[in-house]
N, C-alpha and C positions, 0 to 999 in steps of 0.2 A: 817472446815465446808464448808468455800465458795467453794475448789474443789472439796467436795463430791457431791455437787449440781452441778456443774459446768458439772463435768461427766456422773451426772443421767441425766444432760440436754441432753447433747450428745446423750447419747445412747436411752433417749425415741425421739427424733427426727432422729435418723439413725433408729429405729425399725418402724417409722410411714411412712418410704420411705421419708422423705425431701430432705435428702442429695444422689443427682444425682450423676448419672457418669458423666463426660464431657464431655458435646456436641459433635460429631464428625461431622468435615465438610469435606463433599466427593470432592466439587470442590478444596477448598486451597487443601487439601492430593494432589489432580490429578494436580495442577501445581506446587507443591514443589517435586513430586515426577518427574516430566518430565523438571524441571527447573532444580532443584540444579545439580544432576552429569554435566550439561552444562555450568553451571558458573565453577563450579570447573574445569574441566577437558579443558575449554578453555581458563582460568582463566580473563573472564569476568569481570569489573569491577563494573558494576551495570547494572540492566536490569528492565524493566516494563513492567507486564503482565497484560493485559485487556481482560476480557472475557465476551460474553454476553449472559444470558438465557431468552427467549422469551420476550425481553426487557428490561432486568434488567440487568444491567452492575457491575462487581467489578473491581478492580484495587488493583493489588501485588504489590509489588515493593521488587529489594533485589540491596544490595551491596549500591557503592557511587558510584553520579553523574563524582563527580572529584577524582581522586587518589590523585594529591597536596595535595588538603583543607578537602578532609575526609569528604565531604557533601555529605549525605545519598541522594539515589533516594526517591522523593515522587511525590504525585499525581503531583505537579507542573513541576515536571524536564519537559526541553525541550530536547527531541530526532530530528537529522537528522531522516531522513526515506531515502532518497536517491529513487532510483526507481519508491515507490510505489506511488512518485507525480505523477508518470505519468497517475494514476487513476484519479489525481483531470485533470490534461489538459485532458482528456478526457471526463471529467464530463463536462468542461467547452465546449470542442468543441459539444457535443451532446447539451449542453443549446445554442451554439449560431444557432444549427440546428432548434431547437425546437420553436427557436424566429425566423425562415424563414430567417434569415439573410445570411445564405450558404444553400449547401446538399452534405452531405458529399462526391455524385457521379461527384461534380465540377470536374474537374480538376483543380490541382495546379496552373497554371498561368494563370486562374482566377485571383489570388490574390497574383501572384508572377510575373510581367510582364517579359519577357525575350521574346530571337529575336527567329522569327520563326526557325519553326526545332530544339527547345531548346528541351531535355530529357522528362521537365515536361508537354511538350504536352500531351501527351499519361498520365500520373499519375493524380491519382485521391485524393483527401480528405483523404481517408479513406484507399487507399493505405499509404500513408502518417502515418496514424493514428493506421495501424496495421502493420507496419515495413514490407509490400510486396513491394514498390516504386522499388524493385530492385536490391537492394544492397548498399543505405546507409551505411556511415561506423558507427561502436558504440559511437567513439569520432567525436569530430571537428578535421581537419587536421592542423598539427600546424600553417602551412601559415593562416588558418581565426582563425583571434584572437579576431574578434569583427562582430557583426551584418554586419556592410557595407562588409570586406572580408568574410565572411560566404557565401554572396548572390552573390556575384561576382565569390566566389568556384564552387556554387550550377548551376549557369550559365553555366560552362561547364565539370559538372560530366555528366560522363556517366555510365549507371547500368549495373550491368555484367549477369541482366537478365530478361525477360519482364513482365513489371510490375502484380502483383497479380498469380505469379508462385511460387514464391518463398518466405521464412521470414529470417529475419536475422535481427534480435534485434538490435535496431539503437537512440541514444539519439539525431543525429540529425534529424531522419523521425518523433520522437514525437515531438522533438522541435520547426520541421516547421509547423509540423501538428497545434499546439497551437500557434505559431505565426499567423500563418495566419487565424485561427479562430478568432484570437482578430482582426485584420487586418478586416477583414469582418465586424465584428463589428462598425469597425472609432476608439476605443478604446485601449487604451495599454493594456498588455497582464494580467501586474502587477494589473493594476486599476480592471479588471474585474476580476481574481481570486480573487483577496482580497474583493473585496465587493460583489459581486454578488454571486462566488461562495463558498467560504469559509465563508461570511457575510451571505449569503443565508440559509446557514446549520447551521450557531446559532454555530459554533468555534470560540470560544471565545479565545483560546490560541495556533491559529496556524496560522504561517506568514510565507513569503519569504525572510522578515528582520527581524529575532527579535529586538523589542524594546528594547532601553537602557535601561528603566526601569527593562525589566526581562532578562536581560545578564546574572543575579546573580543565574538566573535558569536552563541557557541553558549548559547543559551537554557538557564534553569535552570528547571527542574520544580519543582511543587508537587505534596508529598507528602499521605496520607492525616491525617499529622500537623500539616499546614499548614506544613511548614519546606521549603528548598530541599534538591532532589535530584537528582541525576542514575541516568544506567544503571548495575547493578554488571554487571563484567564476569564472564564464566560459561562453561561448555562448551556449545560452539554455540552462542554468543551469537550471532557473526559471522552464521550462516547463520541466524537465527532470529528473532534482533530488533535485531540491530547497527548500521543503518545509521541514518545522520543526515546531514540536507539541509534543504535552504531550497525554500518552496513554488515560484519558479522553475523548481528543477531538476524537481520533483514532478511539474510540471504537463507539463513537458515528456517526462518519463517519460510521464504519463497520452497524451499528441499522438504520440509513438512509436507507443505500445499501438493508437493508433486508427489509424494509419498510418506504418509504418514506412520508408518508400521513402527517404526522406530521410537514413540511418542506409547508411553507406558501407560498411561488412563487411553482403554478402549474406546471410552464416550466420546473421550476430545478426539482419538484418532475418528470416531462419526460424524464428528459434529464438523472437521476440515471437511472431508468431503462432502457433506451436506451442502457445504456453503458456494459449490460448483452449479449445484440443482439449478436450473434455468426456469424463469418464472414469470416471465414479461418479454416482450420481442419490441427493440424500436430502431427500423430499419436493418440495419447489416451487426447489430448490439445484441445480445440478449443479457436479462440482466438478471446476476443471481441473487444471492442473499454478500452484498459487499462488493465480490467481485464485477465484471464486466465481461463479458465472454465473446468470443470474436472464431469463427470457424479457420483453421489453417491449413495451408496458408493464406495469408490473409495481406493485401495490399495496403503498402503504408497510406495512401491516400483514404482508404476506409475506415484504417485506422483511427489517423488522426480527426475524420470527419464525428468518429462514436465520440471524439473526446475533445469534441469545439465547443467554446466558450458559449454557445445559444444551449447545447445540449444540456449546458449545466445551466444556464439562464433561466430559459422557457420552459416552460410547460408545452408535451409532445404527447400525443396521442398512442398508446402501444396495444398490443396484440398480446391478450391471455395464454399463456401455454394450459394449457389443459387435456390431460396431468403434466402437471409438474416435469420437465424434461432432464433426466439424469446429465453425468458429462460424457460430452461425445466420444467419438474415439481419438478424435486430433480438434483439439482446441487450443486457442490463447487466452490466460485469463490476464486481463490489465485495471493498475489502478492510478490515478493522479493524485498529487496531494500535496495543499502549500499553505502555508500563512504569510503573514506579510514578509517575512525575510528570508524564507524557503520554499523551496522545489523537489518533489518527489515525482519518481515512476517507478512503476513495478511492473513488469511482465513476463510470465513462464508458459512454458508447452509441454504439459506431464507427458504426451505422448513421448515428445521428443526428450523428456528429461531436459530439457535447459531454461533457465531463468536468469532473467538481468535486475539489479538494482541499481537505482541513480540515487543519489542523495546529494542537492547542493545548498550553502547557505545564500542562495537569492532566487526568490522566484521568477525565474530565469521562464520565457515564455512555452507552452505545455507541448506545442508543433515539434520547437528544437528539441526536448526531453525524448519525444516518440521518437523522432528521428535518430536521435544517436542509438536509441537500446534499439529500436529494430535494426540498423544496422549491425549491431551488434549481435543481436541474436541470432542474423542471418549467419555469422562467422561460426557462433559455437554451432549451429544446425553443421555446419561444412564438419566441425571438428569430433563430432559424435562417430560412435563406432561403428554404428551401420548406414552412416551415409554411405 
């Protein structure tokens, strides 16, 4: 008697339409579908995707933080990012612009004293700050192994081209660039990224140290060797490739960048936008203070070509903007970023309000990264309101 009722129940509530089909959600489908063949085929150990639609942020996560301990990524894991700090020392050098404290058109020894007829007579701030100084190398040279030989190196390089002719992707031209912005300041470089500008934006889980408290969080890398690694530390690490955060705080970094009003010091909300300003052109690239700027839409193959392993190699001849090119009305800003056991992307369209964050612990090749977020980001552009 109870299942004959049990079944009339069924079938008069499947005939009155109760029982749905299941939900389908188009953005998870569009990052499991642009995600998984890259964990697999890279064999990824865990990754975190952050996305955001006209404000509104989610957060993926797949695999584990650690291969050892089998602990799953979640919203908490701390990821390296590697690179894409150099967005924050930019943010930072454009806030300590924005408090009159420098301009970007200083020249360097302004704030780096050295004997007349030194290199950095002629270099400017901002040469510095978009890797034109000349031809910076990508690393420190082994001889500077600390600040004091860094500056003593710096003393007598000479560039193999005149400054703002040329780019050549440089961890020490951004290193100096945020040293000496803190320098301007009276400030160390540490005290004012962590309070002013990362304290500024309400990141609540992104450091230069991680605290012992959350070590228990902070993801280990997979090295080239297949064993666990993390960052070593170096001169201008801080300003180059130092920071580490969890894709929450990333994405909201990315929701700032697309609209900062929100961000309670006025100066830092100037100083994000400043750092849009277009300042160098090389090929289908233009390159701001951090970010990389790309006109949208914008073809993945041009993409990925702005952001090819020679691009970051060589040294490339570029085109002055003069003045200074505000952001346009529909742009991409993108940035890459890894150390030896991680993998980042970052890319947003403040026009379109959407932005994606990759975070994985292997540096996973930089082609497959563009390719999963641009597809990705092609699904939120679909899912925006006035598509």
């Amino acid at each position: 008697m109870s299942r004959q009722i049990l079944a009339s129940l069924v079938l008069s509530i499947t005939c009155a339409g109760v029982v749905a089909a299941p939900s389908v959600d188009p953005v998870r489908e569009a990052v499991d579908a642009a995600i998984r063949p890259i964990l697999a085929e890279y064999k990824v150990p865990g990754m975190a995707v952050a996305v955001t639609v006209d404000g509104k942020h989610r957060v993926f996560n797949f695999g584990v933080a650690s291969r050892q301990s089998g602990q799953p990524v979640t919203d908490a894991t701390i990821f390296e990012i590697g690179s894409v700090s150099k967005t924050f020392t930019a943010t930072l050098g454009a806030y300590v612009q924005a408090r009159g404290a420098l301009s970007l058109d200083d020249s360097a020894v302004k704030y780096l004293p050295a004997p007349s007829g030194n290199a950095f007579d002629g270099i400017s701030l901002l040469e510095l700050g978009t890797y034109t100084a000349g031809g910076l190398p990508l690393q420190p040279p082994p001889e500077a192994g600390n600040l004091a030989q860094m500056t003593e190196w710096l003393r007598h390089w000479q560039p193999e081209a005149a400054p703002g002719t040329q780019r050549r992707y440089s961890n020490v031209s951004i290193g100096l660039f945020g040293h000496l912005a803190a320098k301007a300041m009276g400030e160390p470089f540490d005290q004012i990224m962590t309070q002013r500008i990362i304290g500024g934006m309400g990141l609540h889980h992104t450091w230069l140290q991680v605290p012992k408290a959350r070590m228990g969080d902070y993801a280990w890398g997979i090295g080239k060797d297949n064993k666990p690694v993390r960052v070593t530390p170096g001169v201008f690490d801080a300003q180059a490739y130092g920071i580490k955060t969890t894709a929450t705080d990333m994405i909201r970094f990315v929701e700032l960048n697309i609209d900062g009003r929100t961000v309670k010091d006025e100066t830092l909300q100037r100083a994000l936008v400043a750092t849009h300003t277009g300042y160098f052109r090389l090929g289908g690239m233009t390159q701001g203070l951090g970010w990389e700027r790309y006109g949208w839409p914008v073809a993945l193959s041009d993409l990925q070509a702005g952001n090819d392993a020679r691009i970051v190699l060589e040294s490339h001849a570029v085109q002055r903007i003069a003045p200074p090119e505000p952001e346009p009305a529909s742009a991409l800003f993108n940035k890459t970023g890894s150390t030896n056991g991680f993998g980042t992307y970052v890319a947003f369209v403040p026009a379109r309000r959407i932005g994606v964050v990759i975070l994985a612990n292997r540096n996973l090749p930089v082609p497959a990264r563009i390719e999963g977020a641009y597809r990705i980001l092609q699904a939120l552009e679909r899912a925006t309101p006035s598509s």
